[in-house]
C-alpha positions as CSV (number, residue, x, y, z in Angstrom):
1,X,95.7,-72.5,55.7
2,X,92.6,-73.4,54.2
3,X,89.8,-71.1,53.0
4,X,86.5,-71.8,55.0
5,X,83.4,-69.3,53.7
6,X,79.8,-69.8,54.6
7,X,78.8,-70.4,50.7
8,X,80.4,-71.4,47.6
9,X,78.8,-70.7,44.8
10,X,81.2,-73.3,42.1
11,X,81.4,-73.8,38.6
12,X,79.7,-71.1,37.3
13,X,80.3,-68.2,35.1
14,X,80.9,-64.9,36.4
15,X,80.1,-61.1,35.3
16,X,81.8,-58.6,36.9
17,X,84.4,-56.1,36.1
18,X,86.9,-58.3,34.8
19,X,84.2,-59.4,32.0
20,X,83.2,-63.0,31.7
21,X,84.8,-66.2,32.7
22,X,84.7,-69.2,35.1
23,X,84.9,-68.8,38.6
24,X,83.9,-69.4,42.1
25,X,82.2,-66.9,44.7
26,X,83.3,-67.4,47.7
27,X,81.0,-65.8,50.2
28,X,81.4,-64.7,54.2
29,X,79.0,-63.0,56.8
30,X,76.9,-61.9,53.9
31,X,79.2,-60.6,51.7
32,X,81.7,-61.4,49.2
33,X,85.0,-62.9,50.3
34,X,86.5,-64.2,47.6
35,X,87.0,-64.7,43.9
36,X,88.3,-67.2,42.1
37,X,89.5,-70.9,42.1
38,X,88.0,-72.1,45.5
39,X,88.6,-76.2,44.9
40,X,90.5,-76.8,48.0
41,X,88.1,-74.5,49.7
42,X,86.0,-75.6,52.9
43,X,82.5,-74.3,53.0
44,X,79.6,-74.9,55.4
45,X,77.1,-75.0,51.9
46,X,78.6,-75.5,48.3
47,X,76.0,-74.9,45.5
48,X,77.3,-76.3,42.3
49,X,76.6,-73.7,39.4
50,X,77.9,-75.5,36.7
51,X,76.5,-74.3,33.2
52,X,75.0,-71.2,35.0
53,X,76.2,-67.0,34.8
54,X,76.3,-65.3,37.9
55,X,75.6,-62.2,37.6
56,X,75.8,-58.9,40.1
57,X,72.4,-59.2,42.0
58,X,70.0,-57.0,39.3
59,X,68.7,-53.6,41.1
60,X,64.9,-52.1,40.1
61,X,65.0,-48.7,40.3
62,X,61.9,-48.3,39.4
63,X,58.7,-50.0,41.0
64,X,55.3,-49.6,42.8
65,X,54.2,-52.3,45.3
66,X,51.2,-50.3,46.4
67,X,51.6,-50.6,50.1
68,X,50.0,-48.4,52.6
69,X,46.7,-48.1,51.2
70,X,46.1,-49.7,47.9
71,X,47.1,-53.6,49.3
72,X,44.5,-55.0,47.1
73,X,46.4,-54.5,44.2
74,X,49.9,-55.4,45.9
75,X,52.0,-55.3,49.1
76,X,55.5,-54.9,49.8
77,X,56.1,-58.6,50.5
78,X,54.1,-59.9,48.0
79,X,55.9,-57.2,45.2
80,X,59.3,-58.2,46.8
81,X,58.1,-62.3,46.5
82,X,58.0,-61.4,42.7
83,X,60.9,-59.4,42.5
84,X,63.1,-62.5,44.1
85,X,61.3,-65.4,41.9
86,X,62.4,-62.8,38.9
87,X,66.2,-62.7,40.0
88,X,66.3,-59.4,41.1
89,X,67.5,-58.3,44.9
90,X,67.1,-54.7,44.9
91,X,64.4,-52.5,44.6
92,X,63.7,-48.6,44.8
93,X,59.8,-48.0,45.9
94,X,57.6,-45.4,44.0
95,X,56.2,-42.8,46.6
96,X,52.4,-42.6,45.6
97,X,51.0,-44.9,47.9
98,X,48.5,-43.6,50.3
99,X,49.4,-42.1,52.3
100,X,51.9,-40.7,50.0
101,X,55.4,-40.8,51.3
102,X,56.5,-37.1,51.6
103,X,57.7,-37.0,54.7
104,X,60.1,-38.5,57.3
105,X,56.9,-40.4,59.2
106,X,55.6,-41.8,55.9
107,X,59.1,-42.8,54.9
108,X,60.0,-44.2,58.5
109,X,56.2,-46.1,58.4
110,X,57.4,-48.2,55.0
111,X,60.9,-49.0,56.9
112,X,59.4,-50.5,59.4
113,X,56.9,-52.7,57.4
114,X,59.4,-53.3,54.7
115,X,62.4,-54.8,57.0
116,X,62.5,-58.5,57.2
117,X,58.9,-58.7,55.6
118,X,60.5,-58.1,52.0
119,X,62.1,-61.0,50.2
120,X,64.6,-58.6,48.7
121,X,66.7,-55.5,49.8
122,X,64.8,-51.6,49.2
123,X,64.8,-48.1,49.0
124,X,61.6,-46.1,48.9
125,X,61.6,-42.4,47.0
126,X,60.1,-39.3,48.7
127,X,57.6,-37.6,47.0
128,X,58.9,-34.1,45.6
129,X,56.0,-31.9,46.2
130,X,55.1,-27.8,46.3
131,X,54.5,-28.2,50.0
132,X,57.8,-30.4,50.9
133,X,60.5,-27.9,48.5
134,X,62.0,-26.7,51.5
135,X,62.2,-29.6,53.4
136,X,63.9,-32.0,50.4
137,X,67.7,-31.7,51.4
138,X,66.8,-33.0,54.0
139,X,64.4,-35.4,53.2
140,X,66.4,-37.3,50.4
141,X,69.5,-38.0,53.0
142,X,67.1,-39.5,55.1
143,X,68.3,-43.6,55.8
144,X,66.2,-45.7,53.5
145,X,65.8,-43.1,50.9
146,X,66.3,-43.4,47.5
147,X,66.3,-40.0,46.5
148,X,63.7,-37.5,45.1
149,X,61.0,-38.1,42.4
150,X,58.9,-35.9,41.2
151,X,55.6,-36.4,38.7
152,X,55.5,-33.4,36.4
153,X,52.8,-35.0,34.5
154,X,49.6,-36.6,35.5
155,X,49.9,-38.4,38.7
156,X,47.7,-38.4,42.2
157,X,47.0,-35.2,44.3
158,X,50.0,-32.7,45.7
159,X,53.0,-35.3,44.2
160,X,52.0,-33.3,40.9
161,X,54.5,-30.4,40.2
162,X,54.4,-29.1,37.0
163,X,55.3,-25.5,36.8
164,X,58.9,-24.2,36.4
165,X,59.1,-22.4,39.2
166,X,58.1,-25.4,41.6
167,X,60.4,-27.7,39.5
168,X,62.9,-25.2,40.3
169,X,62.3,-24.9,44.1
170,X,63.3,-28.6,44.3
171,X,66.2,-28.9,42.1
172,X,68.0,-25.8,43.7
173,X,67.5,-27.3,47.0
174,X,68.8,-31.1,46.5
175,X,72.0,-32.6,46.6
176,X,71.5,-35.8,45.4
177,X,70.1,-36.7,41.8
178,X,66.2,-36.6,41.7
179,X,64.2,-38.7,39.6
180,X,61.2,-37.2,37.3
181,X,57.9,-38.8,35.4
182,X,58.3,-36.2,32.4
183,X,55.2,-35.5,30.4
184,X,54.1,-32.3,30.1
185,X,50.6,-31.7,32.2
186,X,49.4,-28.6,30.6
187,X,49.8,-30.7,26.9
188,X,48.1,-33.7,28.4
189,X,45.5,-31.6,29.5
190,X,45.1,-29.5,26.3
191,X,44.9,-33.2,24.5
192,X,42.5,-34.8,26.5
193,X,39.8,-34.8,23.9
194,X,41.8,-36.9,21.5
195,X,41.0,-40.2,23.9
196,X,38.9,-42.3,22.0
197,X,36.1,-44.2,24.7
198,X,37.0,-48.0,24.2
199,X,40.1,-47.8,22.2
200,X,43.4,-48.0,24.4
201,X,45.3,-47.3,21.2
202,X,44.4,-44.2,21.2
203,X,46.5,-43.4,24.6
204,X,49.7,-42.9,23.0
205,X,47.6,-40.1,20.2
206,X,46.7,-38.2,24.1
207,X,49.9,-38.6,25.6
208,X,52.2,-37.6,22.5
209,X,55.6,-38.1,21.9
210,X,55.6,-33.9,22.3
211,X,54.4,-34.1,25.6
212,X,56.9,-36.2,26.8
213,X,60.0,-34.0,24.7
214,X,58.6,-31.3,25.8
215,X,59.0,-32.3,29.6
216,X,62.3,-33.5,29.3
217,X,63.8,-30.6,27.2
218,X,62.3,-28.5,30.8
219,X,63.6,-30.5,33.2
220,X,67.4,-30.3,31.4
221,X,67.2,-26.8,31.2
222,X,66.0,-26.4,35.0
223,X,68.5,-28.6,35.9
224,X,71.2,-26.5,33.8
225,X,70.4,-23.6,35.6
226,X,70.1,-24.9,39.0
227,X,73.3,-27.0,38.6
228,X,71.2,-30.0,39.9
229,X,71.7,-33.5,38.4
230,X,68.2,-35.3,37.3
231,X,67.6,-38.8,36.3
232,X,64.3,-39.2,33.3
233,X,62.3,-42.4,34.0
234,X,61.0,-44.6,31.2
235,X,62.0,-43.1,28.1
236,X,59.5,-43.8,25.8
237,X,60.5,-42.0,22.2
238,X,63.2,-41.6,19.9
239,X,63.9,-37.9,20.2
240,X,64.3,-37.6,24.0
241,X,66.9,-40.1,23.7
242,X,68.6,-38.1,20.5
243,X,68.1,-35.1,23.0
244,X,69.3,-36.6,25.9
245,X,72.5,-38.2,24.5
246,X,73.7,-34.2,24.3
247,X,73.4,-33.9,27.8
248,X,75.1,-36.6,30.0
249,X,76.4,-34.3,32.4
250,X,73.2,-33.5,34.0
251,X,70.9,-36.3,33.3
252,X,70.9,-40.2,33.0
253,X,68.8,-42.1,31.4
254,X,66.0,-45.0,32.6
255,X,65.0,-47.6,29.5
256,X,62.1,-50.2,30.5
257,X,61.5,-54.1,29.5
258,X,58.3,-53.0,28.0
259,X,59.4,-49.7,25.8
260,X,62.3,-52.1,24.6
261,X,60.1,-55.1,23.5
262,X,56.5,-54.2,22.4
263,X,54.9,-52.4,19.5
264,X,51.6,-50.5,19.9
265,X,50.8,-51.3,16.6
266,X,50.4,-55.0,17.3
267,X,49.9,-54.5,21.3
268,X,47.0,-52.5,21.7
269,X,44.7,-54.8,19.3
270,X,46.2,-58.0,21.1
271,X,46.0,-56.6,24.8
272,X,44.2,-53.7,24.9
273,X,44.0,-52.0,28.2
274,X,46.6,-54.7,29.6
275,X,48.9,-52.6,28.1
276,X,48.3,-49.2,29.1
277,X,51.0,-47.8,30.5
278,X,52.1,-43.7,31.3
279,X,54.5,-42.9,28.9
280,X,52.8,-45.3,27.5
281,X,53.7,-48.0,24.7
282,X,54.4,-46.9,21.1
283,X,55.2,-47.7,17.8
284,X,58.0,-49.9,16.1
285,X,60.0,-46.2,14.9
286,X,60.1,-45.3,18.8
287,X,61.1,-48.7,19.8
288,X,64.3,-48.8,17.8
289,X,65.4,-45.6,18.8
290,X,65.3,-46.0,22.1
291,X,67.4,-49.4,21.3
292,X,69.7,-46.9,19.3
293,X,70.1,-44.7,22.9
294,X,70.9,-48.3,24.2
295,X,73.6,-49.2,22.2
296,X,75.3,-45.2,21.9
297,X,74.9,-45.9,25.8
298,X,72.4,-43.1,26.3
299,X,70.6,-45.3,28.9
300,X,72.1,-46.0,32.2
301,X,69.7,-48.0,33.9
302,X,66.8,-50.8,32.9
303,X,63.7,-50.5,35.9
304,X,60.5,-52.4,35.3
305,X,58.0,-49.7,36.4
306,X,56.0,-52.5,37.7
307,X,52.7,-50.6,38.5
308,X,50.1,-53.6,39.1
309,X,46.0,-53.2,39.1
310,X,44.0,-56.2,39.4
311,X,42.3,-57.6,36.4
312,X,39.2,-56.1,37.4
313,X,39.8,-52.5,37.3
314,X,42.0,-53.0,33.9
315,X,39.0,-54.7,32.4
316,X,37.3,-51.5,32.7
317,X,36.5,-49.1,29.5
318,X,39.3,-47.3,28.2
319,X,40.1,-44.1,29.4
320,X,38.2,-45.2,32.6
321,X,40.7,-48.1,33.0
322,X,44.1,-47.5,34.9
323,X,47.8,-47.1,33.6
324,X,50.0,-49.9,34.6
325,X,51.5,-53.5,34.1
326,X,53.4,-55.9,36.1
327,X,57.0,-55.9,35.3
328,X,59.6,-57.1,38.6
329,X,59.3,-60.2,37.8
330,X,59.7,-60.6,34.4
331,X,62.5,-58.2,34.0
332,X,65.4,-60.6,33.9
333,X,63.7,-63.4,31.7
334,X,62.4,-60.4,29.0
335,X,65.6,-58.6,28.4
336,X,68.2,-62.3,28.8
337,X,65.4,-63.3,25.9
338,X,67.3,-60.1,23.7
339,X,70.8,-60.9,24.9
340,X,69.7,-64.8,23.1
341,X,68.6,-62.5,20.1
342,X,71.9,-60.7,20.2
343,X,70.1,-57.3,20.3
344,X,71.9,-56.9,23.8
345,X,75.0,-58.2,25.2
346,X,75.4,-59.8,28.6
347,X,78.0,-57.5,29.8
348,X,75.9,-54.6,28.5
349,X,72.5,-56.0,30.6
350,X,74.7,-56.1,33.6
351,X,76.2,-52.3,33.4
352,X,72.0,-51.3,33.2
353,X,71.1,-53.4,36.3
354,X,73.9,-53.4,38.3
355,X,76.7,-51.1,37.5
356,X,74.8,-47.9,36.0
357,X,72.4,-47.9,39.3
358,X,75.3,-48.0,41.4
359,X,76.4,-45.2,39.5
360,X,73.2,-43.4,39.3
361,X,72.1,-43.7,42.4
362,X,75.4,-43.9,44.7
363,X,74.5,-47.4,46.4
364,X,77.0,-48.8,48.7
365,X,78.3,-51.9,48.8
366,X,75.9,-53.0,45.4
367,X,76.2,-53.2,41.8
368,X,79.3,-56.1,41.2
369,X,80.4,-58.8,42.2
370,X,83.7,-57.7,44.3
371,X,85.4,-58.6,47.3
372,X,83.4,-56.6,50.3
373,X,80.6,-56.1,48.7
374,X,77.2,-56.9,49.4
375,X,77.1,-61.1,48.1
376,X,73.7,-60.5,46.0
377,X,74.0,-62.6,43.2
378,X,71.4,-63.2,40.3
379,X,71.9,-66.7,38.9
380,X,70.6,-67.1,35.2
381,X,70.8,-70.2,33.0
382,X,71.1,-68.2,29.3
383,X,70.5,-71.4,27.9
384,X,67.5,-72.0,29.5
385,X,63.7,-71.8,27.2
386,X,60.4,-70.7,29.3
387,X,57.2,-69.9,28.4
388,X,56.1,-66.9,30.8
389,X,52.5,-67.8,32.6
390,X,50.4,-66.0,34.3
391,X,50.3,-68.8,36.7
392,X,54.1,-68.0,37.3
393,X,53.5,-64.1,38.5
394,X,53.9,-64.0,42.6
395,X,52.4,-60.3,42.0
396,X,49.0,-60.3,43.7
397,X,47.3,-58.9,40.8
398,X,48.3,-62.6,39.2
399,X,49.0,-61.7,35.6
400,X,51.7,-60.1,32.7
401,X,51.3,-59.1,29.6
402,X,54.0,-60.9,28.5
403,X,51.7,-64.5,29.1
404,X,52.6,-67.0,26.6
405,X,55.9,-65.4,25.6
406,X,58.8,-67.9,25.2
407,X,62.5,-66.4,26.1
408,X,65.7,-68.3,26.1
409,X,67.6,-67.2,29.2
410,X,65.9,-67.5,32.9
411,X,66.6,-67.0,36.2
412,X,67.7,-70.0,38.7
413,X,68.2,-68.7,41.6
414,X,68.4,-65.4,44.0
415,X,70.9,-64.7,46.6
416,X,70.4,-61.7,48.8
417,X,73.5,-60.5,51.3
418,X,74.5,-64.3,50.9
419,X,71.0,-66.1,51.7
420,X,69.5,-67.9,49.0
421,X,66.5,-66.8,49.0
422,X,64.7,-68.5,45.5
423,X,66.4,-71.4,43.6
424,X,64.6,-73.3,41.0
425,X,61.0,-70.9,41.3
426,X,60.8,-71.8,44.7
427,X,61.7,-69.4,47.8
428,X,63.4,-71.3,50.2
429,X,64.1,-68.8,53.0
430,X,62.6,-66.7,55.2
431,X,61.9,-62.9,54.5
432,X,65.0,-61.0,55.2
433,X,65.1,-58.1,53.1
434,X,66.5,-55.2,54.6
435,X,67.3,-51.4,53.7
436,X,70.0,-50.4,51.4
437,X,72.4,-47.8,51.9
438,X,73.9,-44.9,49.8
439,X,77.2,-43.1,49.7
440,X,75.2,-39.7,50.2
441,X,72.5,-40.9,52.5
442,X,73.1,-40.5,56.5
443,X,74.3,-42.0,59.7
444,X,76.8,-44.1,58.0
445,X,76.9,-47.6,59.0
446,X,79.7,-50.2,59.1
């Protein structure tokens, strides 16, 4: 009897768990219904892949899209345009929006505006706060939710927790693994003074490579004694990842596009506040070893922090201008530019944006390409030169740092739960993004 499947994706190249070879998807109903030779196969669409690598759809565990209350700078659907037109078909949300989302009503609110208004799938985080310790057990098993994160250096009003004992009150409480912005407050504080007015290279000197150790040798030892599991965001120096590679059982490990590719030495003269960033962007020596904890396989997952401000405000002086880049949607086309320099291989890019969130995070039905699984599929052409433009970013804010860069490797098309939803850098249906679901979240759904 013949095989009929809604979609065919044929000819390609696929990535998945039994490594790298040729192959057809065969996709039903949204997900994935078959692997393999699918010639004799009917299909109500076949998309020919030929000379293409389809990968598990990439997850960003890491962004901010600014949406309620600071829309100016981004939106969910606008942040989720970008993430799509840069491959990727998951995101996790950052919870310092305003209001922030601490609570079930905030986290409910961003459901609703989020579902079939974002271009890709989603998860939003729930601010870990002083006020909300009791309440997080509850709160990170909530449907939609990502987990826990929680700032314990500088951030916006009560999502700042940066004493032990309110660190502890959270991690004794949760179940799941929380995430954690780790600089330490009363050193960035004690520091302050070293920020030079006008000179954006001096924001690395304030928030030192100490401040950030410092934090994350805390939050392992908390996390020791409460028996919690924690996950460190955006690693940014070469002795938390030597520290962290000695303790795996508690705590994974986020690496980001931009700590992986620029130097601070040539940055900060060439983009000034453009590439401001908390941890922020540091020299060559920190670079390569966190590309050491890459390849030991210290990290476990690759987010963008995308955390867009309009041209405007980061034209202001430094340290009045803000900390943050764009990063969604150049993502894919940054690090398949390393994988063509042979820093990275393909297999290993996959394991950081597919498998290890999966992993990390306990996503359901996400993170390979496999029989009943979710069909979202990021299809790149490795081959493939760009030049990145500002002209490309669908961000609102309208600009990367990385305009002007060439990469060899780019992303063709995005399929979300089996709808193509960008091919070629144009979207070509309709908003459908909907929430993701975790192993340790609740109701269960079929």
């Amino acid at each position: 009897m013949t095989q009929s499947f809604d979609l065919i994706l044929r000819g390609g190249t696929l990535v998945n768990h039994d490594g790298v070879g040729p192959g057809d998807l065969g996709i039903r109903a949204g997900r994935v219904a078959a692997i393999g030779d699918l010639a004799t196969a009917a299909a109500g669409e076949v998309r020919d892949c030929t000379g293409l690598h389809l990968l598990p759809g990439v997850i960003d565990s890491q962004v901010h899209f600014r949406e309620p209350g600071l829309d100016h700078k981004e939106d969910l659907e606008t942040g989720s345009r970008a993430a799509v037109m840069g491959g990727v078909t998951t995101v996790f949300e950052m919870p310092n929006t305003n209001p922030q989302t601490t609570g079930p009503e905030a986290l409910a609110d961003k459901l609703r505006r989020a579902h079939h208004r974002m271009h890709c799938d989603f998860a939003f985080w729930v601010g870990g706060t002083h006020e909300n310790a009791a309440e997080v057990a509850e709160l990170e098993r909530l449907p939609g939710a990502a987990g826990i994160k929680v700032f314990i250096g500088s951030s916006t009003g009560s999502l700042l927790v940066e004493d032990d004992a309110g660190i502890t009150e959270i991690l004794k409480r949760i179940r799941r693994r929380a995430a954690f912005h780790a600089e330490d407050e009363a050193m960035l504080r004690a520091r302050k003074g070293l920020r030079v007015p006008g000179d954006p290279s001096s924001h690395p000197v304030w928030r030192s490579p100490e401040a950030a150790l410092t934090a994350t040798q805390r939050l392992v030892r908390i996390a020791r004694e409460t028996g919690a599991r924690i996950h460190i965001l955006h690693i940014s120096t070469a002795e938390e990842m030597r520290f962290l590679a000695a303790h795996k059982d508690v705590a994974t490990v986020e690496v980001t596009p931009h700590h992986l590719t620029l130097d601070g030495a040539e940055a900060y003269p060439r983009l000034g506040t453009l590439v401001q960033m908390n941890p922020p962007v540091r020299d060559a020596a920190h670079r390569d070893g966190i590309w050491w904890g890459l390849s030991q396989g210290v990290a476990d997952v690759l987010g963008s922090d995308h955390a867009p401000h309009t041209l405007e405000e980061k034209a202001k002086p430094y340290p009045d201008s803000p900390s943050g880049m764009t990063g969604v949607q150049t993502l894919v086309p940054i690090m398949l530019d390393h994988v063509a320099a042979g820093r990275l291989s393909l297999a290993r890019f996959v394991d950081l944006t597919s498998a290890g969130p999966q992993r990390a995070f306990g996503l359901a039905r996400k993170g390979r390409l496999a029989v009943g699984y979710d069909a979202d599929v990021t299809v790149v052409d490795l081959k493939r030169c760009e030049t990145i433009r500002n002209a490309w970013i669908a961000s609102r804010c309208g600009w990367t740092p990385y305009d002007g860069t060439t990469v060899t490797g780019w992303p063709v098309g995005t399929l979300v739960r089996g709808a193509t939803v960008m091919w070629e850098g144009s979207l070509v249906t309709p908003a459908s993004g909907e929430a993701a679901r975790f192993e340790e979240a609740f109701p269960a759904r079929a």
